[in-house]
TORPA-4810 file (N, C-alpha, C, O; in nm, 3 decimals):
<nodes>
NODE_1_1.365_-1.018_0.639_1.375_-0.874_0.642_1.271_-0.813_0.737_1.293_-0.704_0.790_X
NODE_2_1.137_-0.896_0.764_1.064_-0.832_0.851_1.107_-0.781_0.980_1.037_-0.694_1.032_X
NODE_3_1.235_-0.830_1.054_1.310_-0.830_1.223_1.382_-0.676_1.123_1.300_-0.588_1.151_X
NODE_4_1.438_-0.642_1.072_1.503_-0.543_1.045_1.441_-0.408_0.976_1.517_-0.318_0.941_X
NODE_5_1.306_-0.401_0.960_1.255_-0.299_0.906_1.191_-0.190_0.989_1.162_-0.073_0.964_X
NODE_6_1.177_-0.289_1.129_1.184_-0.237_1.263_1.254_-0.183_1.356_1.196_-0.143_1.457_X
NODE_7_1.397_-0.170_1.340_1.501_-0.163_1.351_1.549_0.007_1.317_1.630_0.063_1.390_X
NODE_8_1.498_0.061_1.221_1.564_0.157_1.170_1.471_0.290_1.184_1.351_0.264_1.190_X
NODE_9_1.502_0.416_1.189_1.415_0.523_1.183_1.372_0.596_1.080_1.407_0.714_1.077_X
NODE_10_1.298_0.548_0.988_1.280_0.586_0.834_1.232_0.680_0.812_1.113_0.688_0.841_X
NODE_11_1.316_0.827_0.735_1.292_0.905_0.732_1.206_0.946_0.604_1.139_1.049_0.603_X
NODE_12_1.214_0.832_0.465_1.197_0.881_0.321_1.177_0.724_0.307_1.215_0.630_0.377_X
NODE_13_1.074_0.735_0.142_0.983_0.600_0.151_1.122_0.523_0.062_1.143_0.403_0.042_X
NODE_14_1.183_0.616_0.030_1.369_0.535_-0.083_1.419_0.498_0.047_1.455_0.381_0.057_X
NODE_15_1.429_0.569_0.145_1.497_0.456_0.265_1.466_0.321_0.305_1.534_0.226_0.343_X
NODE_16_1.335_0.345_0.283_1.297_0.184_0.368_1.256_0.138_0.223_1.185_0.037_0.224_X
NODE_17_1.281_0.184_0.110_1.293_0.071_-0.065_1.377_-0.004_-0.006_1.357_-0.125_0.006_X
NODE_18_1.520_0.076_0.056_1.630_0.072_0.035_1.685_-0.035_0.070_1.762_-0.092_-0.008_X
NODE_19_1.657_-0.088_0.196_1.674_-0.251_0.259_1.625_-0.347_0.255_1.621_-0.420_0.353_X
NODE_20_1.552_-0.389_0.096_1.506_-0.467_0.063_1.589_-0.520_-0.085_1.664_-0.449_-0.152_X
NODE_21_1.552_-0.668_-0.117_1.615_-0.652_-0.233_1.560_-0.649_-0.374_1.439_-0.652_-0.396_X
NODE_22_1.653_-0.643_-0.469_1.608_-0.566_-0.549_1.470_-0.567_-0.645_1.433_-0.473_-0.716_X
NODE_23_1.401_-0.702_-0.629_1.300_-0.762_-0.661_1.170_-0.671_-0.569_1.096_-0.595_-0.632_X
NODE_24_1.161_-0.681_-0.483_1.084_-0.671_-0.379_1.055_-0.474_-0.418_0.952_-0.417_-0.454_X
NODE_25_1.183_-0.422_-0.393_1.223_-0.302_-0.413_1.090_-0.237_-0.534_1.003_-0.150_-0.521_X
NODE_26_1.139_-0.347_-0.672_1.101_-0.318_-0.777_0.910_-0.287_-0.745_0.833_-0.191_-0.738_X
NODE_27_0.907_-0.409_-0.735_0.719_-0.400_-0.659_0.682_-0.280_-0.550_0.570_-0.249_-0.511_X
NODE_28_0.759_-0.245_-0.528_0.737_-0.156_-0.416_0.721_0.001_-0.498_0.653_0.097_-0.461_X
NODE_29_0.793_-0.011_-0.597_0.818_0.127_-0.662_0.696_0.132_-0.779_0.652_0.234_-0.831_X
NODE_30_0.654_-0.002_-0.804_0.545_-0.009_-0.943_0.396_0.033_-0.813_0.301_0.085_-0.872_X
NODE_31_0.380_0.020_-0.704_0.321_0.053_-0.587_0.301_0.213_-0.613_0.212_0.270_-0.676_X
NODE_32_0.404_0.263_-0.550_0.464_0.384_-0.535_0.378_0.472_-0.672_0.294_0.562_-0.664_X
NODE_33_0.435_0.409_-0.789_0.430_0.518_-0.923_0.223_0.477_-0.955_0.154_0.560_-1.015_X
NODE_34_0.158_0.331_-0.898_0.025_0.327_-0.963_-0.015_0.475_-0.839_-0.077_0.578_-0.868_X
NODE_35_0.039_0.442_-0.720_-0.067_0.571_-0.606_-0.023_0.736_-0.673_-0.077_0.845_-0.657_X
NODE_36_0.099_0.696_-0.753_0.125_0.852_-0.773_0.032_0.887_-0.920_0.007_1.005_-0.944_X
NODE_37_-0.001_0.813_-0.985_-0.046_0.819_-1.098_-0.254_0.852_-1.089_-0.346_0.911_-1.146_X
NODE_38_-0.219_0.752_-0.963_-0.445_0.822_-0.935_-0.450_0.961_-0.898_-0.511_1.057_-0.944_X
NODE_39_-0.350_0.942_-0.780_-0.352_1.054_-0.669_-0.229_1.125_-0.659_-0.149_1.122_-0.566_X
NODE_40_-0.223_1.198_-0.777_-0.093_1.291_-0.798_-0.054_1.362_-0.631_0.045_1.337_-0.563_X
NODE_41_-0.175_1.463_-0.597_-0.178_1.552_-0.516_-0.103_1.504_-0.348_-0.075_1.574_-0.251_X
NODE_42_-0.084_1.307_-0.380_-0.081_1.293_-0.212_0.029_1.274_-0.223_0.086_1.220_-0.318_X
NODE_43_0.104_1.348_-0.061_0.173_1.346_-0.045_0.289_1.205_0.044_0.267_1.154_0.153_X
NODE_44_0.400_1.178_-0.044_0.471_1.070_0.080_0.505_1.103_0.210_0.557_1.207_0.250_X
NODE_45_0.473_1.010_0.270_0.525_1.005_0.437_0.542_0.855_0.494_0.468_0.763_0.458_X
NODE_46_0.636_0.841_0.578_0.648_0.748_0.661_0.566_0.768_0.822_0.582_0.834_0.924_X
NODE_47_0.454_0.646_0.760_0.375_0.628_0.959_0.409_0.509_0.957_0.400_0.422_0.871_X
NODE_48_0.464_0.512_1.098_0.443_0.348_1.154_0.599_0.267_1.089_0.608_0.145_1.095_X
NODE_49_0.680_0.330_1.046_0.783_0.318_0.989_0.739_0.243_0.861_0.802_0.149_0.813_X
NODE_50_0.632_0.289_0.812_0.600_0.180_0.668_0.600_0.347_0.597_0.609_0.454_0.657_X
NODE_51_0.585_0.316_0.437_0.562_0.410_0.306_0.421_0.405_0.364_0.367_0.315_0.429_X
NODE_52_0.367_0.540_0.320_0.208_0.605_0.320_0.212_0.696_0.232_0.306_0.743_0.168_X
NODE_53_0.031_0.730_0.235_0.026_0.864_0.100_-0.079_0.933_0.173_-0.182_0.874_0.208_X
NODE_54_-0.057_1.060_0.198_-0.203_1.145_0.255_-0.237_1.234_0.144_-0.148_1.286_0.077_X
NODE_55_-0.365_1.255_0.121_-0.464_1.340_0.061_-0.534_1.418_0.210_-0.617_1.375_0.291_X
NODE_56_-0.446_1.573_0.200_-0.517_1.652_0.364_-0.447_1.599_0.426_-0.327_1.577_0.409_X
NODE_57_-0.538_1.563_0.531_-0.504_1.506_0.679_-0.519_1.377_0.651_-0.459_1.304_0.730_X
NODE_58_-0.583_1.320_0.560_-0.645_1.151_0.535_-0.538_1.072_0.489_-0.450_1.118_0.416_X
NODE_59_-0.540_0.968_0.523_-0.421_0.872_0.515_-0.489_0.795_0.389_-0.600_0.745_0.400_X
NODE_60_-0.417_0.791_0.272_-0.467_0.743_0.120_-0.484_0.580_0.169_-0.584_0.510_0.188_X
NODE_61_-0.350_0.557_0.181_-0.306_0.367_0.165_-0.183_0.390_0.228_-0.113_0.491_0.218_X
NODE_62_-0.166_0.301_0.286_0.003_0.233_0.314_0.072_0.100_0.279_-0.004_0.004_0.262_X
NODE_63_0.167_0.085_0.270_0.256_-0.053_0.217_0.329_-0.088_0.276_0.393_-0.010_0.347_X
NODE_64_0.357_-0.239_0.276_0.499_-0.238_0.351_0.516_-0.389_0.297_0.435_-0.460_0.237_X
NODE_65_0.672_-0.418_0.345_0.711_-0.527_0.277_0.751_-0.655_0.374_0.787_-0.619_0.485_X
NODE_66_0.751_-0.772_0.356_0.804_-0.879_0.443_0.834_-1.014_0.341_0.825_-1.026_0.219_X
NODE_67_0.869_-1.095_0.429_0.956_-1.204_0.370_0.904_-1.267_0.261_0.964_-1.278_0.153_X
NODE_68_0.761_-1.320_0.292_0.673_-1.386_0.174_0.548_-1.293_0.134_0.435_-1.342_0.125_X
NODE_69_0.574_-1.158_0.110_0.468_-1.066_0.099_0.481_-0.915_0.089_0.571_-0.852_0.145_X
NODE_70_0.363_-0.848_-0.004_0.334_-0.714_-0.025_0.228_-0.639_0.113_0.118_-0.692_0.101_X
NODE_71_0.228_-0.578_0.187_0.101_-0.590_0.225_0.025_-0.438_0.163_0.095_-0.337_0.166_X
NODE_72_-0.111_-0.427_0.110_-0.146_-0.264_0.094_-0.242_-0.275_0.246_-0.307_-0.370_0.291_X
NODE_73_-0.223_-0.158_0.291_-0.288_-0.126_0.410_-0.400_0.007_0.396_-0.406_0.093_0.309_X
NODE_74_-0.490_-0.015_0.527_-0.593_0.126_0.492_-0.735_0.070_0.614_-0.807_-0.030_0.618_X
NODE_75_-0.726_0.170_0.684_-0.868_0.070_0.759_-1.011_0.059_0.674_-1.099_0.145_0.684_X
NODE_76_-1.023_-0.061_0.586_-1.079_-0.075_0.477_-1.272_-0.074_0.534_-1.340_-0.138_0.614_X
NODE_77_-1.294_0.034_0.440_-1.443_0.062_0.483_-1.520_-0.086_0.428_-1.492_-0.164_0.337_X
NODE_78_-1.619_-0.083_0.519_-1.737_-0.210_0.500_-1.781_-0.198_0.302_-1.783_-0.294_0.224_X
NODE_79_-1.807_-0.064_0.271_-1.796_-0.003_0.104_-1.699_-0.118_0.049_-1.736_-0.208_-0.026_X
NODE_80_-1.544_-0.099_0.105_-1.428_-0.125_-0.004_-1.465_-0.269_-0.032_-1.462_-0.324_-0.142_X
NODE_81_-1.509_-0.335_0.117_-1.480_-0.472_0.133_-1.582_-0.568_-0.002_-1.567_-0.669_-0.071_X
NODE_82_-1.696_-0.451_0.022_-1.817_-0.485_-0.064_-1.770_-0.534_-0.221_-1.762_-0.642_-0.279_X
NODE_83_-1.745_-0.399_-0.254_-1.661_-0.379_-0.374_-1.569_-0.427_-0.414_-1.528_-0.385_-0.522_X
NODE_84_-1.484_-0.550_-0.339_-1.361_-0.580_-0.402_-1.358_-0.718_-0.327_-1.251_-0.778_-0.318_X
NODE_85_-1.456_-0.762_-0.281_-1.496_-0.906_-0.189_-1.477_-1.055_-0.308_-1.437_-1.165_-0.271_X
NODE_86_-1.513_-1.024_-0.432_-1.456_-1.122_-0.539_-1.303_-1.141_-0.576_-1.232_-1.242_-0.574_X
NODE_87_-1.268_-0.963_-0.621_-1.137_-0.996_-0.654_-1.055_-1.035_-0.559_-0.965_-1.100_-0.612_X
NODE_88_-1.042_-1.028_-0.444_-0.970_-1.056_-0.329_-0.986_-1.201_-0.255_-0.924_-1.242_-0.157_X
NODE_89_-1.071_-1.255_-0.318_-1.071_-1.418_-0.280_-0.909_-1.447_-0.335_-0.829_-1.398_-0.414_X
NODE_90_-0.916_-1.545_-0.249_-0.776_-1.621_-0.261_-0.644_-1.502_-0.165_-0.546_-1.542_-0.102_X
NODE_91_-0.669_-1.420_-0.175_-0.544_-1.378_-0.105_-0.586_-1.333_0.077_-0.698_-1.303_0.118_X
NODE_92_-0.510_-1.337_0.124_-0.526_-1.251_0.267_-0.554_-1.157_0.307_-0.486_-1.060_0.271_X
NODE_93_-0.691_-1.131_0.423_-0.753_-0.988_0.387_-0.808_-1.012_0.516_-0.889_-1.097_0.553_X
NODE_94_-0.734_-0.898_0.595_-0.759_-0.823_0.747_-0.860_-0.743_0.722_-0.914_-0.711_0.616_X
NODE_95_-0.879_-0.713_0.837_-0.998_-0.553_0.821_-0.911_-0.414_0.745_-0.971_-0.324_0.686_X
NODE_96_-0.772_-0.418_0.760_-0.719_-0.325_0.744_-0.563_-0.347_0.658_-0.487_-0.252_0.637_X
NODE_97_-0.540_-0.449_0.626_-0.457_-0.551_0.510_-0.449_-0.649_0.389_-0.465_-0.770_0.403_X
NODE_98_-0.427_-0.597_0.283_-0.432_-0.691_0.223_-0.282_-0.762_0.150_-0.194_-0.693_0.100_X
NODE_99_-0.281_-0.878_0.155_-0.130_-0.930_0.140_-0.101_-1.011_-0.040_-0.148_-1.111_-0.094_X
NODE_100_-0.019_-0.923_-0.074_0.020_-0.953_-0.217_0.148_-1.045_-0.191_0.250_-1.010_-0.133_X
NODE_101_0.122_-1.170_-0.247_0.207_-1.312_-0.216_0.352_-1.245_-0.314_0.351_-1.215_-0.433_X
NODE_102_0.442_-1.238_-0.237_0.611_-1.192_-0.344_0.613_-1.281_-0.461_0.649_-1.233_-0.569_X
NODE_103_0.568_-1.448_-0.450_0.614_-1.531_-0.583_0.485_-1.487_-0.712_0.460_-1.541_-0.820_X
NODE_104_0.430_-1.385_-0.654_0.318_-1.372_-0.764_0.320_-1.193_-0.799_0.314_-1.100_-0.718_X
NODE_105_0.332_-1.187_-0.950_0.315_-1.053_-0.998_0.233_-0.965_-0.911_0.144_-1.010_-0.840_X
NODE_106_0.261_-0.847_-0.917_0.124_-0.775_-0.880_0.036_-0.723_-0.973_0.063_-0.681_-1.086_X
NODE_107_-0.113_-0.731_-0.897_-0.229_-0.712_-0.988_-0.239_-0.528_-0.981_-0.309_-0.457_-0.909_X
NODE_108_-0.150_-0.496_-1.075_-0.150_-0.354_-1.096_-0.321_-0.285_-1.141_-0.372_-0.185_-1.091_X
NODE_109_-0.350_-0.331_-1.195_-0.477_-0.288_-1.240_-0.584_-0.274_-1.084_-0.649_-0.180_-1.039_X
NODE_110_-0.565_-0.386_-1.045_-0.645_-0.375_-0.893_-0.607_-0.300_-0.769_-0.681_-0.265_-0.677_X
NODE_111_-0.466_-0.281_-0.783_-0.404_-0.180_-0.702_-0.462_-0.034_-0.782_-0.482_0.074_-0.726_X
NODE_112_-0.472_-0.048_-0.848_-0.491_0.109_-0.951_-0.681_0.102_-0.902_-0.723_0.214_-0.869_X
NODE_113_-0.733_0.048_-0.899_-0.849_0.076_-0.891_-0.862_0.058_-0.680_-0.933_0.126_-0.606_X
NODE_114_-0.778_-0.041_-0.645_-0.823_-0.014_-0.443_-0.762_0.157_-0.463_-0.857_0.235_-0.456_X
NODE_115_-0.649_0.219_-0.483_-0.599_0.357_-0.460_-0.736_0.434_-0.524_-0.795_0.498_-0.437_X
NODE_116_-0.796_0.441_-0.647_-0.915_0.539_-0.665_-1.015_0.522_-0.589_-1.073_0.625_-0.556_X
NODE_117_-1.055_0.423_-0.548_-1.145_0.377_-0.456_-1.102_0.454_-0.337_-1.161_0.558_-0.309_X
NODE_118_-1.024_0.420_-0.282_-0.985_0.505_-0.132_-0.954_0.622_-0.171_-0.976_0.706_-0.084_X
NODE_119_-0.897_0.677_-0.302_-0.920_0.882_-0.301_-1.031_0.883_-0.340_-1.033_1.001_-0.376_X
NODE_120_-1.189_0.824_-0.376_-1.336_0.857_-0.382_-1.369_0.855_-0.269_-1.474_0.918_-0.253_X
NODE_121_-1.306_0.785_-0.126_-1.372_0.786_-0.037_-1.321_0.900_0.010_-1.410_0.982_0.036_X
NODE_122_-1.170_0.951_0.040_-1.145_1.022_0.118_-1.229_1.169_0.047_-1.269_1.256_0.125_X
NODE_123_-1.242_1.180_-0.063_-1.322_1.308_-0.136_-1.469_1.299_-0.086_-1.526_1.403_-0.053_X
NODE_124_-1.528_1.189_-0.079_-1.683_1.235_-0.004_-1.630_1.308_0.176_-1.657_1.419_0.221_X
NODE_125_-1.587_1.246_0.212_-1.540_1.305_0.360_-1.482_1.419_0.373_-1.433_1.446_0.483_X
NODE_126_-1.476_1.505_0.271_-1.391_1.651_0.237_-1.506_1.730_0.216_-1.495_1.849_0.187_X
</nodes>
């Protein structure tokens, strides 16, 4: 699915759920409802043809999906890396990605705490 997500001009974050299947979909939406649940106030948008959430002008987190993977995105401050440098052993971690393996649940609780973490940061910068 990664050659085809590129492909399309995504207007709404249910569009690009939409061409995935229904598994993947599902993770994507338990995503969706932990960022809506920290950060009521941010709003959805598509950058980069991936799902995003802005608080203001500030870009919360972004997501996106591929063949063997979740990814949450965010250009992750030297802070986040500090802060979350244990739990994130074992998985894949860019300066600005982190990749949730598809054959493995997601760690909702840790997604619930990287999203407060990044609306505490974007609130000191306000």
């Amino acid at each position: 699915m990664d050659f085809l997500q590129w492909q399309k001009d995504f207007k709404t974050i249910a569009e690009y759920h939409g061409i995935f299947s229904h598994d993947v979909r599902e993770k994507m939406q338990q995503i969706r409802k932990v960022v809506k649940g920290v950060a009521p106030e941010a709003k959805e948008v598509i950058s980069y043809q991936i799902p995003a959430f802005k608080i203001g002008k500030k870009y919360l987190i972004y997501y996106s999906a591929y063949t063997k993977h979740i990814s949450l995105s965010s250009p992750w401050s030297e802070a986040f890396r500090k802060k979350f440098a244990s739990e994130l052993k074992g998985l894949t971690v860019t300066k600005s990605a982190i990749q949730l393996p598809n054959k493995d649940e997601l760690p909702l609780d840790l997604i619930k705490r990287i999203v407060a973490f990044r609306k505490w940061e974007i609130d000191q910068e306000q």
